[in-house]
C-alpha positions in Angstrom: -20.7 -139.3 -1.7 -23.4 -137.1 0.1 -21.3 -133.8 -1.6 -21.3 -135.4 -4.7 -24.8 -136.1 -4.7 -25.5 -132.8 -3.8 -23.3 -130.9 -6.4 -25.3 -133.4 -8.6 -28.5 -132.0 -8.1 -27.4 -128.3 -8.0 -26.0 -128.9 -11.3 -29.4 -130.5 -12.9 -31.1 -127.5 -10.9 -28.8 -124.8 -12.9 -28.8 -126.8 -16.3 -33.2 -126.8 -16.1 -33.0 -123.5 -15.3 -30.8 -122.5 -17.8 -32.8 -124.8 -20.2 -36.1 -122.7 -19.5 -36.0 -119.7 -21.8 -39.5 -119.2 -22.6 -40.2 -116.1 -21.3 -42.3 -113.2 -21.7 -42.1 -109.9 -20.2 -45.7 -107.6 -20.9 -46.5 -104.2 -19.3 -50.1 -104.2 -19.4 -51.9 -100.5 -20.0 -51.9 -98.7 -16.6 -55.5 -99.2 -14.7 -56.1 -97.2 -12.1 -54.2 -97.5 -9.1 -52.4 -100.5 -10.5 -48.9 -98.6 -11.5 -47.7 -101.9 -13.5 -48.0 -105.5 -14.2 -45.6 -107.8 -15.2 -46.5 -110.9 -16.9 -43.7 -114.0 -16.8 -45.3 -116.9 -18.6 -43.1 -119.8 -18.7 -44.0 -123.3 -20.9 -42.5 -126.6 -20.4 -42.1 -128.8 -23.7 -44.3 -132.5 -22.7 -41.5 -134.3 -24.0 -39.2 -133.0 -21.6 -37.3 -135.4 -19.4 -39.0 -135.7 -15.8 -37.0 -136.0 -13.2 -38.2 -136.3 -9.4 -37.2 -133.5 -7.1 -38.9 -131.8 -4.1 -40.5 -128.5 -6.3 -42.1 -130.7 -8.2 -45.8 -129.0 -8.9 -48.5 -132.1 -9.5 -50.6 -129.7 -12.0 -49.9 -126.6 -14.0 -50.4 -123.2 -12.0 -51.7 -119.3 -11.8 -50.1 -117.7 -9.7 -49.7 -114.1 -8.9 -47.9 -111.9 -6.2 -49.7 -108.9 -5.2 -47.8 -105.9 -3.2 -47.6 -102.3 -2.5 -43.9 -101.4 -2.8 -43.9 -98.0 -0.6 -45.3 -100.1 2.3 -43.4 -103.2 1.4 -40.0 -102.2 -0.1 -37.5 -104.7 -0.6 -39.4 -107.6 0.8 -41.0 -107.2 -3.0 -37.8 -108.3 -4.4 -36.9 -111.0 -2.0 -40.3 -112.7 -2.6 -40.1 -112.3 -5.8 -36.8 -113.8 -6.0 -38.1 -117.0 -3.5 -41.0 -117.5 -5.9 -39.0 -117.4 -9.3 -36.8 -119.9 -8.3 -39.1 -122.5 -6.9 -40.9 -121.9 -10.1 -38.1 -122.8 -11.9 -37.0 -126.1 -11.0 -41.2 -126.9 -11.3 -41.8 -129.5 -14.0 -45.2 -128.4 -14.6 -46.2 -125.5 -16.6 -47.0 -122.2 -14.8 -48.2 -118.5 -15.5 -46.6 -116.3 -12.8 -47.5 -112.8 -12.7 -46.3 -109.3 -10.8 -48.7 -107.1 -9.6 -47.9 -103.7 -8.0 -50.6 -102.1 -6.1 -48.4 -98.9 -4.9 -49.9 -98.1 -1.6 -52.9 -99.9 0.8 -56.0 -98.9 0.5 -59.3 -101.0 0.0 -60.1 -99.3 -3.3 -56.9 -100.6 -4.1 -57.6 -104.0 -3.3 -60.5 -104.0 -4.8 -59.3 -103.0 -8.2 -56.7 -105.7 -7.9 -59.4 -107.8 -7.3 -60.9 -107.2 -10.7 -57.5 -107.3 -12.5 -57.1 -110.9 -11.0 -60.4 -112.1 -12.2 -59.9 -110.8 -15.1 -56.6 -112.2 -15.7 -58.2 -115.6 -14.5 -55.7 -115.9 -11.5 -56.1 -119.2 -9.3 -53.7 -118.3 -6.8 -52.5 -115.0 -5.0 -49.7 -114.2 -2.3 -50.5 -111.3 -1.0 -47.3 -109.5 0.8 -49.8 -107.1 2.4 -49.4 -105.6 5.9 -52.6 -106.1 7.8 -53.3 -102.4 7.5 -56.7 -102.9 5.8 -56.7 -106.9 5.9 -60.2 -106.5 7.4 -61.6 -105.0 3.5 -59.7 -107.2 2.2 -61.0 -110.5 3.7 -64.6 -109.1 3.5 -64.8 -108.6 -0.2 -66.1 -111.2 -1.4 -64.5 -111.1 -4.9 -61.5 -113.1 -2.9 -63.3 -115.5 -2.4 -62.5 -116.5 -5.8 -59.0 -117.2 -5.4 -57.0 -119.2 -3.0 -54.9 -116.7 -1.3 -51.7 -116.6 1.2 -50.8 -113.6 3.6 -47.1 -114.5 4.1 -46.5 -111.5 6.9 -49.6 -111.8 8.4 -51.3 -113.9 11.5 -54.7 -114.7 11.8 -55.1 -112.6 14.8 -54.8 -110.2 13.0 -58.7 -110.4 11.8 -61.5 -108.6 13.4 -63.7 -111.2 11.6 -62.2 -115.2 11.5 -65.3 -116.7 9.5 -65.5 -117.8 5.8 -62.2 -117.1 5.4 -61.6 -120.6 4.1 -59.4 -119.9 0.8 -57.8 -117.4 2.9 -54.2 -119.1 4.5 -52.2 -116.9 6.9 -48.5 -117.6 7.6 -47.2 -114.7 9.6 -45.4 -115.1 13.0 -48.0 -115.9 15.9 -46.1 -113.4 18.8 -49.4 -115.1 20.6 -48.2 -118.4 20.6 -44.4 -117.3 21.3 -45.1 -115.3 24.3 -47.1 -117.6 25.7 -44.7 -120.7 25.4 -42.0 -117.7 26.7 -43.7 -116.8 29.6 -44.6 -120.7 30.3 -40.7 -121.1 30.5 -40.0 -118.3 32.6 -38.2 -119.4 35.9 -38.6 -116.5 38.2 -42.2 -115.6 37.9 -42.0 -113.0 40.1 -39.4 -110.3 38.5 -40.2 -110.4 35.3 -38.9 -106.9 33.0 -39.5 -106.2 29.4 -37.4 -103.9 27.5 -38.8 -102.4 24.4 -38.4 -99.3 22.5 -40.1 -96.5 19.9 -40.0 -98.6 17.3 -43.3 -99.7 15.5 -42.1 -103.7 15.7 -41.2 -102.8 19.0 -44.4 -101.2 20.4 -46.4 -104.2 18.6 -44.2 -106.4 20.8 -45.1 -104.7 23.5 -48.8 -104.4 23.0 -49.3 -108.5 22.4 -47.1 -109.1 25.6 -49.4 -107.0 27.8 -52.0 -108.8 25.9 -50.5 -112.2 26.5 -49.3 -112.2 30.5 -51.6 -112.2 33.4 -49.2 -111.5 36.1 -47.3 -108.3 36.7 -44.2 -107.2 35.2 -42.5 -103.9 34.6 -41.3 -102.3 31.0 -38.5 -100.2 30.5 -38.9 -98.2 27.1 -35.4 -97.2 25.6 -36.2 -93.9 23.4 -34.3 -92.6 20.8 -31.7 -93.1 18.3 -28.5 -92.3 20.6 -29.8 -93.3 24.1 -28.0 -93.7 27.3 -28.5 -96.9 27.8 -26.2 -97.3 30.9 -28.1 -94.3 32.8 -31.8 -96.3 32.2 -30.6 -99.8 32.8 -29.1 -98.3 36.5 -32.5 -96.8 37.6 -33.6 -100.6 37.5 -30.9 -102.7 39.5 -33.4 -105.6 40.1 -33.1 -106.7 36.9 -30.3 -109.1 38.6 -31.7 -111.7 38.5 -34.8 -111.1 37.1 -36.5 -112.7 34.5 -36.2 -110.2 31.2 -38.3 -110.1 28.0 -36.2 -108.6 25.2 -38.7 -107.0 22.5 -35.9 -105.1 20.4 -34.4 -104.8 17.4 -31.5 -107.6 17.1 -28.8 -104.1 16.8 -30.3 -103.0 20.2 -30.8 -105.6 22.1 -27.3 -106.9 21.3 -26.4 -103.6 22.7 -28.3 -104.1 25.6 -27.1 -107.4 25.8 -23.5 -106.2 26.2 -24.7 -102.7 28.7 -26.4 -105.4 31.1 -22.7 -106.9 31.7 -20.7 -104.0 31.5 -22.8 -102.4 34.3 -22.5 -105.8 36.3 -26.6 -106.2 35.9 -27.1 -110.6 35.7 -31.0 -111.1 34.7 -31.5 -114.6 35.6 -33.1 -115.8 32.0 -33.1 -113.5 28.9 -36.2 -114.5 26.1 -36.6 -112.8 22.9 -38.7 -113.7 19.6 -38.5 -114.5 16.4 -37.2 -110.7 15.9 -33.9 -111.4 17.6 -33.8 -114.9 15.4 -30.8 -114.2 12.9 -27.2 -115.0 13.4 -26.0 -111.1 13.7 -26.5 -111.5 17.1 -23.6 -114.0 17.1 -21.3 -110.6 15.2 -23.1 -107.7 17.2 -22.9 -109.7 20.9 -20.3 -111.7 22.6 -20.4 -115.0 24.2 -20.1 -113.6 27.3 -23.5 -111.5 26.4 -25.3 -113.9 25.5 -25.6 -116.4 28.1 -28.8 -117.1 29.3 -30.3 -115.8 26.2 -32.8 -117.8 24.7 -34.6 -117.1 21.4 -38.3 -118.0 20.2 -38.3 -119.5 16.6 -40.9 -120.6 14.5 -39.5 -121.6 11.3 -39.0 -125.2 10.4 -35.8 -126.8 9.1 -36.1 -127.2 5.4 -34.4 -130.1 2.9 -30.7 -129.6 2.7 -31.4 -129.2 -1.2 -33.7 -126.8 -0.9 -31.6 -124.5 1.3 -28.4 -124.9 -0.6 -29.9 -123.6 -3.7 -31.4 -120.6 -2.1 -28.3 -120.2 -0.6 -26.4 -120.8 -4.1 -28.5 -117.8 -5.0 -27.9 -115.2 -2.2 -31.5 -115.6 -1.0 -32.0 -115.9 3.1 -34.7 -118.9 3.9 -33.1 -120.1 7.2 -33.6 -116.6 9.3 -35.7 -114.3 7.3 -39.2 -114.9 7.7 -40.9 -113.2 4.9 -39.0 -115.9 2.6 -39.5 -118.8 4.7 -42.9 -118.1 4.4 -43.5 -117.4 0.9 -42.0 -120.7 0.5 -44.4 -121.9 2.5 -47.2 -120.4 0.9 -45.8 -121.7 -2.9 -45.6 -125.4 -1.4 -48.7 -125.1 -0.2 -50.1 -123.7 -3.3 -48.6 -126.7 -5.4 -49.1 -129.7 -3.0 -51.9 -128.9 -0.3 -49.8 -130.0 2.1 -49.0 -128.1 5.9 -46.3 -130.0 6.1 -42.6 -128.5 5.1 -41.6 -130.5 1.9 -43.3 -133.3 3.1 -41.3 -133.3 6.5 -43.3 -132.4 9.9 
């Protein structure tokens, strides 16, 4: 009964959707360092049939999504994708609009700024990197909007007041080393692997932010390293209590290096960078004992994930749309709870 119920509701999700053909496509004139904006208006009849379901939007909508694609790159398109199709199983009417900054700057943030008045924008996901978040937060044409920052955390500000319409859902590495280092058992061997990687050295910096005791950091250079040669010169990592902050490729690889070269850490932590189920392909069960993994996104309605999963579209690992999702249901029902679950 519970799969027929299901296939039920995928079925009235795919028949609304199909249903919903009202829309527009506009490339505005170019403006500046706006390289294009796409307009997708879509209008819901009033007499159509309501039915209840978890997307559903109390009021009609603005919404916009604001990026720069050669410092964003795909994530554009897998937002994009998250926030089409929760706007269309919404039974409210909605204007949705695309706008593509090209590159970060605060001149172009500030243009975008007047494009949004203009195009009397209520609410904006930014999928910004917090490059020049400080600008952004400080002009105080934002203040106009109710914005979300999917990919960043509030840390990230230099300046946290009157930033009320501003909402931040990026990971807080803060929170998760410190409930990491709170669960450490052996206190007093403590190793953290990182490498060259940007995500990598930001890792790095927020731990030595984060821990007040001392602990040791091996840096794995390169594309091709030996990673049996470095892991030797440190044989008390048996036992010890090891902080991954790599890449889910690398550390599975380091993962599988630590056994082959008979090296036992004690407890293996990671983040929410190692949070995917590849390491479940790229490791072995062997590898992977002791490993334990931060995670900070929420488990969602079963209805909800199967239809982004019916689509292709990753909610359950990848954060950027886990929290655009976020940021949409936030937008629609004020709520900080997930779909109405805690």
């Amino acid at each position: 009964m519970k799969y027929t119920s299901l296939f039920i509701f995928i079925m009235l999700f795919l028949t609304s959707c199909a249903q919903k053909k009202d829309e527009v496509v506009v490339y505005a004139p170019k403006k500046e360092s706006i390289k294009e904006k796409k307009v997708e208006e879509k209008i819901i009849l009033k007499n159509e049939p309501k039915v209840q379901s978890a997307f559903e939007a109390p009021k009609p909508k603005t919404i916009a999504l604001v990026y720069a694609i050669k410092n964003i790159g795909k994530y554009s398109v897998e937002s994009h994708n998250v926030i089409k199709t929760y706007l269309s199983a919404a039974k409210n009417n909605y204007i949705f609009k695309v706008y593509d900054i090209e590159n970060e700057s605060a001149q172009n943030y500030d243009t975008i700024l007047d494009q949004l008045l203009e195009d009397k924008i209520e609410n904006v996901i930014f999928l910004i990197t917090d490059r020049y978040i400080d600008s952004l937060a400080e002009n105080e044409k934002i203040n106009n909007f109710k914005s979300y920052f999917p990919i960043i955390n509030k840390d990230a500000l230099t300046n946290k007041t009157n930033i009320k319409n501003l909402i931040f859902g990026g990971i807080s590495y803060k929170k998760q080393f410190s409930t990491i280092l709170n669960q450490l058992e052996n206190k007093d061997n403590i190793f953290e692997i990182y490498d060259d990687k940007s995500i990598s050295i930001i890792l790095h910096e927020k731990l030595g932010m984060s821990i007040n005791t001392y602990y040791r950091s091996i840096k794995i250079n390169g594309k091709n390293p030996n990673y049996e040669k470095v892991l030797n010169r440190y044989r008390d990592l048996n036992q010890s209590s090891v902080i991954l902050n790599t890449s889910i490729v690398k550390s599975s690889i380091i993962l599988s290096q630590l056994r082959a070269n008979d090296i036992i850490p004690h407890e293996i932590y990671s983040t929410q960078i190692n949070y995917s189920p590849l390491i479940f392909v790229l490791s072995q069960n062997e590898d992977r004992e002791g490993v334990k993994i931060a995670n900070s996104i929420q488990k969602l309605p079963k209805e909800i994930d199967s239809i982004y999963n019916l689509i292709g579209t990753d909610i359950r690992y990848n954060w950027v749309n886990y929290s655009t999702l976020i940021g949409l249901e936030y937008f629609f029902n004020q709520s900080n709870l997930i779909f109405n679950n805690e």
